[in-house]
Structures are given as C-alpha cells and as structure tokens.
C-alpha positions as a Markdown table, in Angstrom:
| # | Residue | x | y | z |
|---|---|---|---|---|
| 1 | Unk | -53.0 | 112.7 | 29.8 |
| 2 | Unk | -52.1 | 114.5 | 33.2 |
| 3 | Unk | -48.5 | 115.3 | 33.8 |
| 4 | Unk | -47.4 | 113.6 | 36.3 |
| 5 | Unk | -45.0 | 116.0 | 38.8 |
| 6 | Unk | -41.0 | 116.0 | 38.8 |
| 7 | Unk | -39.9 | 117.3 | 42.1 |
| 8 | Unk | -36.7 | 119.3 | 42.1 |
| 9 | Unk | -33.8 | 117.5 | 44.0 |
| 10 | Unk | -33.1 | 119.4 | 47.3 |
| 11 | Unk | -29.3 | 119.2 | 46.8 |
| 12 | Unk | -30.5 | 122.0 | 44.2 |
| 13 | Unk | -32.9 | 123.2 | 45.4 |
| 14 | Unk | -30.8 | 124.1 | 48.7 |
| 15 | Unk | -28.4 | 126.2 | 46.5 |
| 16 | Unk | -30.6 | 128.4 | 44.2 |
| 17 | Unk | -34.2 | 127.9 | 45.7 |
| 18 | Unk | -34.2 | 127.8 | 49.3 |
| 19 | Unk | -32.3 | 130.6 | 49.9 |
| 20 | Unk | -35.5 | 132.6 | 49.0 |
| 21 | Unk | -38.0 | 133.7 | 52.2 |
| 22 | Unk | -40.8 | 132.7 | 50.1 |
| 23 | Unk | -39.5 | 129.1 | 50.4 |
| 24 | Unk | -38.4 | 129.1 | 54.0 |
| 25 | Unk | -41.4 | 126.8 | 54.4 |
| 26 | Unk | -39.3 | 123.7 | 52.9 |
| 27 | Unk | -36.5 | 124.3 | 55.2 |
| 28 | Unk | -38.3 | 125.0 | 58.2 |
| 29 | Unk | -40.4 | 121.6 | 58.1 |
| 30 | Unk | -36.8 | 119.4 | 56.9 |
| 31 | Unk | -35.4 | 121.2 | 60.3 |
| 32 | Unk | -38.6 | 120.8 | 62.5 |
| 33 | Unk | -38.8 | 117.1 | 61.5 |
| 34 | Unk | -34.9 | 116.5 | 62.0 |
| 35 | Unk | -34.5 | 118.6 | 65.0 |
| 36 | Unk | -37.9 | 117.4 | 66.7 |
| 37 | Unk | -39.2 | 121.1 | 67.6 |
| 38 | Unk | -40.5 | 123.6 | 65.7 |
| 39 | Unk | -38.0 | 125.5 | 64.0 |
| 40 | Unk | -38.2 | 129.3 | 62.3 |
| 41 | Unk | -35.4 | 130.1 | 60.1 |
| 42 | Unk | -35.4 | 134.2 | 60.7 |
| 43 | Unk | -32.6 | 135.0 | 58.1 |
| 44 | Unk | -30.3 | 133.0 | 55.6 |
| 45 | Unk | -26.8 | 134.2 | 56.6 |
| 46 | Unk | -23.5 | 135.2 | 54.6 |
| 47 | Unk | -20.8 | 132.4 | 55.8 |
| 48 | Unk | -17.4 | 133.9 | 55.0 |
| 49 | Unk | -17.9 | 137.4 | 56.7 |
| 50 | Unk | -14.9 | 137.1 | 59.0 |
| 51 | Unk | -12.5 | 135.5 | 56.7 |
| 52 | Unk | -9.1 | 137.5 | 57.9 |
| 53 | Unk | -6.7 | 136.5 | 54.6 |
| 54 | Unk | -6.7 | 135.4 | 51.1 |
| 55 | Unk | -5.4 | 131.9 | 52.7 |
| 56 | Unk | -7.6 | 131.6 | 55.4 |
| 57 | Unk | -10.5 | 128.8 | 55.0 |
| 58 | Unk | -13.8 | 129.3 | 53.8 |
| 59 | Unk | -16.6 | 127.3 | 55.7 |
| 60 | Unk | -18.1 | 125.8 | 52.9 |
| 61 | Unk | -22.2 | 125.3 | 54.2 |
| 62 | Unk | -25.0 | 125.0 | 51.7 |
| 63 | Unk | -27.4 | 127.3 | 53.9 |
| 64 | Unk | -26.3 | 128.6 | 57.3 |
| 65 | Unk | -29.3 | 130.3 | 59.0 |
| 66 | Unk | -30.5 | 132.1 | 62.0 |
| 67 | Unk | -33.6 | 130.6 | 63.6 |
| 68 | Unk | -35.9 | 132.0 | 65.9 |
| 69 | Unk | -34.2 | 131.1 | 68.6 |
| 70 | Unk | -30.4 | 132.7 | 67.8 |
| 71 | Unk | -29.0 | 130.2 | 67.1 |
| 72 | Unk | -27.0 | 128.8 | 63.8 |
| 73 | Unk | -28.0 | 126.2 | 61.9 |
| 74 | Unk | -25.8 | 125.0 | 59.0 |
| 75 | Unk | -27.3 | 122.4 | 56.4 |
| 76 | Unk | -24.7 | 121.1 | 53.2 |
| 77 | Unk | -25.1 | 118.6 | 50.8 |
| 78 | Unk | -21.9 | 116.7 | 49.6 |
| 79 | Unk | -22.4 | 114.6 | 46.4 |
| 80 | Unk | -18.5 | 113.1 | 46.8 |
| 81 | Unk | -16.6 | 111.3 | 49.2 |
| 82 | Unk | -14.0 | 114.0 | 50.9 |
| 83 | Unk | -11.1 | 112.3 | 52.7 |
| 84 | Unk | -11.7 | 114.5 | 55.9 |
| 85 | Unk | -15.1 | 115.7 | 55.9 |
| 86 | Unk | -15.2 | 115.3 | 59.5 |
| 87 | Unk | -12.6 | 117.7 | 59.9 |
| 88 | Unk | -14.6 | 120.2 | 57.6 |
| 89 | Unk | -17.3 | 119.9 | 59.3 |
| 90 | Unk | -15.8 | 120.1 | 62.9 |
| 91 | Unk | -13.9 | 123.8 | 61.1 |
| 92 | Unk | -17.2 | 124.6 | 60.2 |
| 93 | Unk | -18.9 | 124.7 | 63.4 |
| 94 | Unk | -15.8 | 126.7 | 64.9 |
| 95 | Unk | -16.0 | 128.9 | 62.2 |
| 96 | Unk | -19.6 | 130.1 | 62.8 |
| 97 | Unk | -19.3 | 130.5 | 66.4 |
| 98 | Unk | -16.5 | 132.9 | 66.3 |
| 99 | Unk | -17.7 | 134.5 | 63.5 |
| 100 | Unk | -20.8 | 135.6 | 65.5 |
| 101 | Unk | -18.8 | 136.5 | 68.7 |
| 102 | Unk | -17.6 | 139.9 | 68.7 |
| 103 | Unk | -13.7 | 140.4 | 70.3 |
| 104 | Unk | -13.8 | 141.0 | 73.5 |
| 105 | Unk | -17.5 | 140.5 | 73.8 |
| 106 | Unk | -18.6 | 137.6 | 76.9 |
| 107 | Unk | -18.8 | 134.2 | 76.4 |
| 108 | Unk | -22.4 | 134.2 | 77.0 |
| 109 | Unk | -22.7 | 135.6 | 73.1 |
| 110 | Unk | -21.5 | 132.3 | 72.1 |
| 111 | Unk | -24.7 | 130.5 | 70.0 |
| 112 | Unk | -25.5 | 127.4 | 70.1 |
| 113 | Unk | -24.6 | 125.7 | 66.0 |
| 114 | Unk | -26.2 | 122.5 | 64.3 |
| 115 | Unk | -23.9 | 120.8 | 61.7 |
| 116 | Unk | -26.6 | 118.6 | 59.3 |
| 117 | Unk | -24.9 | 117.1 | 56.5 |
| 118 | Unk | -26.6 | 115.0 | 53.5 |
| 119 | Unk | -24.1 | 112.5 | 52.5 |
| 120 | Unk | -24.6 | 110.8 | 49.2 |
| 121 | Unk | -21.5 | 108.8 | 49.5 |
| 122 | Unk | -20.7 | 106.3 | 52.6 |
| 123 | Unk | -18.7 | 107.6 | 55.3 |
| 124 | Unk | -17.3 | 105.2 | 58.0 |
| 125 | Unk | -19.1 | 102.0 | 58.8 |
| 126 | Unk | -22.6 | 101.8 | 60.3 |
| 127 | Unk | -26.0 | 100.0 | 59.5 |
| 128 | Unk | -28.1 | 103.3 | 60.1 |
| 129 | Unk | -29.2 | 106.5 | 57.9 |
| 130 | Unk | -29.0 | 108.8 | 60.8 |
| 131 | Unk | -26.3 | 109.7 | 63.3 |
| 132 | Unk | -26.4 | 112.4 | 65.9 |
| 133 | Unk | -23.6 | 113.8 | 67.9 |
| 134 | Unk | -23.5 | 116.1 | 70.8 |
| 135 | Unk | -21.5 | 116.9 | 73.8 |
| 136 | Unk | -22.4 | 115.1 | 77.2 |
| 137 | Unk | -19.5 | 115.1 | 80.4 |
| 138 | Unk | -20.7 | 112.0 | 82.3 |
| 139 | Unk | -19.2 | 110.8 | 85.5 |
| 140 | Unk | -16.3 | 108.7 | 85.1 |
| 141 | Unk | -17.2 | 106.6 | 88.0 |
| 142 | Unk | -21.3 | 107.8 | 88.6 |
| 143 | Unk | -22.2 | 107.9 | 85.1 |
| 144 | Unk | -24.0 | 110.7 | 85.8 |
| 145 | Unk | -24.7 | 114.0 | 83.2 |
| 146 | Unk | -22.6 | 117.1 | 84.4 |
| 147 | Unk | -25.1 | 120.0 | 84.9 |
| 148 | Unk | -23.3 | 123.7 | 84.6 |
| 149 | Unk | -25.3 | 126.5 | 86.8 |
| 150 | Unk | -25.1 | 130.2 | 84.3 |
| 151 | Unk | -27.3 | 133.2 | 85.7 |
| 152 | Unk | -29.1 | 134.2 | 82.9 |
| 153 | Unk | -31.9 | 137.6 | 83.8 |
| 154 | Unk | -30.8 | 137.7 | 87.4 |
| 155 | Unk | -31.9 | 133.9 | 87.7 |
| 156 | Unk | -29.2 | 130.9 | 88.3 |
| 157 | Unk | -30.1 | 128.5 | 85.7 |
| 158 | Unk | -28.6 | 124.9 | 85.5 |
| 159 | Unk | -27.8 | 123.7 | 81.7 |
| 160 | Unk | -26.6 | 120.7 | 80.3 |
| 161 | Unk | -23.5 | 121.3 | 78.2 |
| 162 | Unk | -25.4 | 119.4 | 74.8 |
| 163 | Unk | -27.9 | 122.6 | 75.3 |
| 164 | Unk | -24.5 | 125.1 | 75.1 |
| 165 | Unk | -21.8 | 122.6 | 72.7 |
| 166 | Unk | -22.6 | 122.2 | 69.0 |
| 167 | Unk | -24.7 | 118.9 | 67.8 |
| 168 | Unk | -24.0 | 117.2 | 64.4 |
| 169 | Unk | -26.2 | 115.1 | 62.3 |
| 170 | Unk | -24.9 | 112.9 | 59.3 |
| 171 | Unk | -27.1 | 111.6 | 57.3 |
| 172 | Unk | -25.9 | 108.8 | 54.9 |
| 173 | Unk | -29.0 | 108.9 | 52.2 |
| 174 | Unk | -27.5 | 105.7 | 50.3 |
| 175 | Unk | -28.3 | 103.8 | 53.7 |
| 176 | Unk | -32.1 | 104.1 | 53.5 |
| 177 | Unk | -34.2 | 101.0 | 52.4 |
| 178 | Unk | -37.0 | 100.9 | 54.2 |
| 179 | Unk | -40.9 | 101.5 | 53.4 |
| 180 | Unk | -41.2 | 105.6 | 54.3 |
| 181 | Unk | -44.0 | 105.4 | 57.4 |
| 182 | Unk | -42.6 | 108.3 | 60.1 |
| 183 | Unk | -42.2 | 112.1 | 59.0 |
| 184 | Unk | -38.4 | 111.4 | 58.9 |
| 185 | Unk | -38.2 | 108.8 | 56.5 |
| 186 | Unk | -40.6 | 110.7 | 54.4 |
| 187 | Unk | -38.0 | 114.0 | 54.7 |
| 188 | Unk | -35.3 | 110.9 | 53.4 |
| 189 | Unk | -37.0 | 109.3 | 51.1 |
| 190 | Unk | -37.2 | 112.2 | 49.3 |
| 191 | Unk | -33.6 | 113.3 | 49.6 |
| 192 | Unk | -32.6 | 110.0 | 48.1 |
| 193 | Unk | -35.3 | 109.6 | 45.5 |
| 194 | Unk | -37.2 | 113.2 | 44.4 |
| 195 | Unk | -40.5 | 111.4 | 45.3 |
| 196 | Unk | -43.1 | 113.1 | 47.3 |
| 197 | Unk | -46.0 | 111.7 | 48.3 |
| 198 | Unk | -48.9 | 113.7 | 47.2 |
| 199 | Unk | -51.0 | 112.8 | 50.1 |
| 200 | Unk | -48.1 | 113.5 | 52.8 |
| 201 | Unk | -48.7 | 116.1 | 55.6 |
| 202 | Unk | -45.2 | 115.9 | 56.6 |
| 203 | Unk | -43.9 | 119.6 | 57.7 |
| 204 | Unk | -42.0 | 120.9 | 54.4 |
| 205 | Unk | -42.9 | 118.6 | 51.8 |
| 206 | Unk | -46.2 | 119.8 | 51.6 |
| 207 | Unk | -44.3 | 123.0 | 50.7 |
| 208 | Unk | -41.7 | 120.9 | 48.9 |
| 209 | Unk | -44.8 | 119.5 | 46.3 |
| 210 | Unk | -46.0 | 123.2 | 45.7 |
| 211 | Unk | -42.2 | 125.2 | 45.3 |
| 212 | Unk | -40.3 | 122.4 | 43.7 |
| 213 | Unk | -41.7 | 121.3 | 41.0 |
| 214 | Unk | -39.4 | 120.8 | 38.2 |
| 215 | Unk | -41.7 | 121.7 | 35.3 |
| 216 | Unk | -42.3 | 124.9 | 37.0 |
| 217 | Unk | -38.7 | 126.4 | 36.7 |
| 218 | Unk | -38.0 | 128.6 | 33.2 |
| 219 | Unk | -36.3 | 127.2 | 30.5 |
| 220 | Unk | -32.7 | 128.5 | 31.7 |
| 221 | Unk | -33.0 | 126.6 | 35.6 |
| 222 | Unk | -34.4 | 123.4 | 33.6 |
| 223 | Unk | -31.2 | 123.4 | 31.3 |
| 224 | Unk | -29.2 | 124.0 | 34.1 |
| 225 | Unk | -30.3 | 121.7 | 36.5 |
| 226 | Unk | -30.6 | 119.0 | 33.7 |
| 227 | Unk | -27.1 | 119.6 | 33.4 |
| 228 | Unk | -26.5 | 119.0 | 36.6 |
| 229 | Unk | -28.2 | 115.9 | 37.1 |
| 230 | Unk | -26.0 | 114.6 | 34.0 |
| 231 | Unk | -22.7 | 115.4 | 35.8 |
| 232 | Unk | -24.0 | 114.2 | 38.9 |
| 233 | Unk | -24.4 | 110.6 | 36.6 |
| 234 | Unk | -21.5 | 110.4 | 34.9 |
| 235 | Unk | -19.4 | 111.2 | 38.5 |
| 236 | Unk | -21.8 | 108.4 | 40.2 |
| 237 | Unk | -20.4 | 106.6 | 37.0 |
| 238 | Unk | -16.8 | 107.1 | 37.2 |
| 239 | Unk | -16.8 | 106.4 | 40.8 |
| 240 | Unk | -18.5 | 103.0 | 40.6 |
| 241 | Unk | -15.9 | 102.0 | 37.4 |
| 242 | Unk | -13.2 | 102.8 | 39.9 |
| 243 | Unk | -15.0 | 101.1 | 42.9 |
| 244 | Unk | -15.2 | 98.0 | 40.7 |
| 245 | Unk | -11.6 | 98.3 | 39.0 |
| 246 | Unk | -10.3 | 98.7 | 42.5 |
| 247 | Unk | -11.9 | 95.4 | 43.9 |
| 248 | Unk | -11.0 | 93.6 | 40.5 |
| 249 | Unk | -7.5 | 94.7 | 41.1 |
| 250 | Unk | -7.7 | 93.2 | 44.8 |
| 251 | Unk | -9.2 | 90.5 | 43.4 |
| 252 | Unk | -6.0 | 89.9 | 41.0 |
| 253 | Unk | -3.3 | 90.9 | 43.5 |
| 254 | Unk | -5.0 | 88.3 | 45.8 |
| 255 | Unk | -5.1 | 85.7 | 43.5 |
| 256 | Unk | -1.4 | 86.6 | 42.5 |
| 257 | Unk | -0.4 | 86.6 | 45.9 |
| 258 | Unk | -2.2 | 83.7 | 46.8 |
| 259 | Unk | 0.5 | 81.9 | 43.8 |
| 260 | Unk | 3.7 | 83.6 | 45.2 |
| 261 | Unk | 2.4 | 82.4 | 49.2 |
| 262 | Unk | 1.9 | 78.6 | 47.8 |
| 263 | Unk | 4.8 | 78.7 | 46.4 |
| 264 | Unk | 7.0 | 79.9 | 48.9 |
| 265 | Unk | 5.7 | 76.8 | 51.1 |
| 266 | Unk | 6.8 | 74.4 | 48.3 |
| 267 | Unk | 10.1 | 76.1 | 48.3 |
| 268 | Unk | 9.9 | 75.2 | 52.4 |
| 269 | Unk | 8.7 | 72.0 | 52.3 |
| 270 | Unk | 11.4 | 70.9 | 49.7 |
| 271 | Unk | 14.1 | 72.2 | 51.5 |
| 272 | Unk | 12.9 | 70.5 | 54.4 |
| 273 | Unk | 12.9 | 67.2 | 53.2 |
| 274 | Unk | 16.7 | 67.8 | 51.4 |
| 275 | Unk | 17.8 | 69.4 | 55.1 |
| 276 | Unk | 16.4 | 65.8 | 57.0 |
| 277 | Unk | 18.4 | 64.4 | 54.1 |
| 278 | Unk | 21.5 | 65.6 | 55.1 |
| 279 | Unk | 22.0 | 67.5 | 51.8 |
| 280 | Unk | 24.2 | 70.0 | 51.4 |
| 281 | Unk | 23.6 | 73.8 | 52.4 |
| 282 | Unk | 24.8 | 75.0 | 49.2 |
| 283 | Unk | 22.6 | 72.4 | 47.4 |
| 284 | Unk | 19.4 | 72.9 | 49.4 |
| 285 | Unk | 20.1 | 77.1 | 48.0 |
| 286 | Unk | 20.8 | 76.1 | 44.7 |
| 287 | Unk | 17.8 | 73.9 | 44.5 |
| 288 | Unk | 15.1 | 76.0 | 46.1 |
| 289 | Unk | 16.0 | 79.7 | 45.9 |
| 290 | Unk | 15.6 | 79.8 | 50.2 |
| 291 | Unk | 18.6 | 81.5 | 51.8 |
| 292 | Unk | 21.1 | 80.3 | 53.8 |
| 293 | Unk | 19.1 | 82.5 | 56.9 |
| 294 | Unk | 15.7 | 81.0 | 56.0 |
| 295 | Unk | 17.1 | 77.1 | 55.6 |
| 296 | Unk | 19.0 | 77.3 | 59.3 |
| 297 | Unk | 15.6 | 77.8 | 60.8 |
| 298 | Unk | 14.0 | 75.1 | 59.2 |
C-alpha cells in the first residue's frame, strides 16, 4: 500500500527548515501569495544585532528577511495567547528599522518592514482570517490620501506614506472554515491543517509537497518534532480545561448571583409593604436585614 504523505507543520518548519536557501522556495510563494507581488527573499537575517544591554528587548521574529527589493520582512508564528502581542509586534517593527539605519546616516535608509503573524489563538474580535494594517493620512475634511513628494536619482517622486510606513498582517488560522478555492486559502488551509493538495499550483506549496515531507526528516527531527506536536496538544489541552473551567465558574457565580439579586428584592419588597404599614424602623431592620439608609428611600 502507498504511503500516503505527512506534510511538516510550517510553525516547524519556519524554525529549523526554512531558514535554509535551498527552501527559500516555500517562503517566497507564502509571501508572493500574501503580499500579492512576487517576492525574493535575498538573505535570512540575524534579528538581535543591535541589542545595546543585557536588559534591552529582543525582537522575537520566526524569520526576518531581506527581499529583493531591501526591504524587511518579518514572519512569526505564535502558538499561545500573549496579553500584548500587539505591542510586541508594533516593538518589532521599530526594532528592525533602526537596527538597519546606521547613526547619523539619512532618513532615506529607513526600509520599508512587513509584520505577518500566524496566530493560532484568537486575538480581539472579528469574523475574518485575515487583517491588514498600514498607514494612510486622509483628509480630515476631503477624505483625500496625503501624497509626500521625495527626490529619489535627481527625479521628484510622489509616494504614498503606506509605500514608506510599515504594514502588518494577522492572520487568525482558527478563523478559517471555508472550502480552500483561491491561492490564499490554500496557503491557510495548510497552516491550519498540514494538508496540501497534491494537485495545487499555488506558489510555495508545490515546494512545500517536495521539502516538507514529514517522513523525509532523519530519525532525530522526527522525534523531535513528534515531541513537539505532543506539547503543542497537551497546551491546546490545558488551555481549553481552563477556557471551560472559566465559563463553568461564570456560569456558577452567575447563578449565585442571580440568588443573592432575587433575594435582595424580597428583602425590598417586604420592607416595603411593613414601611406602608406604618411599622417601626427598627422592626422593618430587624425583620429584613435592609439598613436604616436603604429603608428611607423606599
């Protein structure tokens, strides 16, 4: 019986495999596809060079590379909810632009950074897989885009500030349930499942189904990564326990609360009927646990 392929998972595959020139091919189709232009990664680069002191931050990317084009693309995959991963990721960017600006060197040097992340965990609230966010300066009253003229080779050029300012994508893989039909949804059905079509011509995962294949790795990366799918398990496990202890928990305190609320209004309505009763202050306490505060404004 044939064996049917096991495609390694890219969140692994991102950290020991792709990092390898022979396999910029997966990368380059994911970031052609994402990015919608062809993209050539030139060089995988080293993101802590310009960390200053031992407490300084580290800007914690998966891949950060150098396409064709100079500029800096950084990709991570994040298995677990961080509180503010926004914030990390928003350090990140500022991190790689001044690490590739020499002091006292122009502002022209600055290069444009993509921030992609591959959430497995829900972030915020929204109905889609995808979100994009870039840097747009629009008329308060016109609505209009702001262009900035630069002179670039002697020539005044006019830019839009989204082709200079950093764009982010999130994409929140849990979110996708849909049939895969576009090149995108191919790229994240395969992020969320391993599965690769074996007819797709998708950029990348005709790579992917060539480079990735689990029963191609040596004993050592197969024990590993085994390993890592099992942790990856037990914390999807221990975080859904907690998910569900947590909304039992609400559940309870509601229910509890729900008790101490409808019995508060008895207590009320009680003291009510005593007060139209001309009943004693002292009595209407002694009889219904209200202050003497709470029965005056009855």
């Amino acid at each position: 019986m044939e064996q049917k392929d096991k495609y390694i998972r890219f969140d692994w595959a991102i950290k020991r495999l792709l990092r390898n020139k022979a396999n910029f091919g997966v990368l380059e189709g994911f970031l052609t596809v994402l990015l919608g232009e062809k993209i050539q990664i030139m060089e995988i680069l080293e993101s802590e060079g310009n960390q200053q002191r031992e407490d300084d931050k580290f800007n914690r990317v998966d891949i950060k590379a150098r396409n064709s084009k100079d500029e800096i693309i950084l990709v991570e995959v994040q298995n677990t909810r961080e509180l503010y991963y926004l914030e990390r990721i928003l350090y990140g960017v500022a991190k790689a632009i001044t690490e590739h600006i020499d002091l006292g060197g122009i502002y022209a040097n600055v290069k444009k950074v993509y921030s992609i992340s591959i959430l497995y965990f829900d972030i915020g609230q929204g109905n889609d897989y995808l979100y994009h966010g870039q840097n747009t300066f629009l008329g308060v009253h016109t609505g209009d885009c702001l262009k900035v003229t630069t002179k670039e080779q002697g020539a005044i050029i006019r830019k839009l500030p989204a082709e200079i300012f950093p764009e982010y994508f999130l994409i929140r893989v849990n979110e996708f349930n849909k049939v895969a039909v576009t090149p995108l949804e191919e790229w994240i059905e395969y992020l969320k499942t391993g599965t690769i079509r074996p007819d797709t011509t998708t950029p990348g995962l005709e790579e992917a189904r060539q480079k990735l294949i689990y029963y191609n790795m040596n004993k050592a990366d197969k024990l590993a990564y085994d390993r890592h799918l099992d942790a990856l398990m037990i914390q999807n496990d221990v975080l859904s326990t907690a998910k569900l202890e947590g909304l039992e928990e609400g559940r309870v305190e509601g229910r509890e609360e729900g008790i101490m609320v409808g019995r508060q209004e008895e207590k009320i309505a009680t003291a009510r009927n005593l007060k139209s009763l001309n009943i004693p202050i002292a009595v209407i306490v002694q009889a219904t646990g209200l202050s003497i505060d709470e029965i005056d404004r009855l």
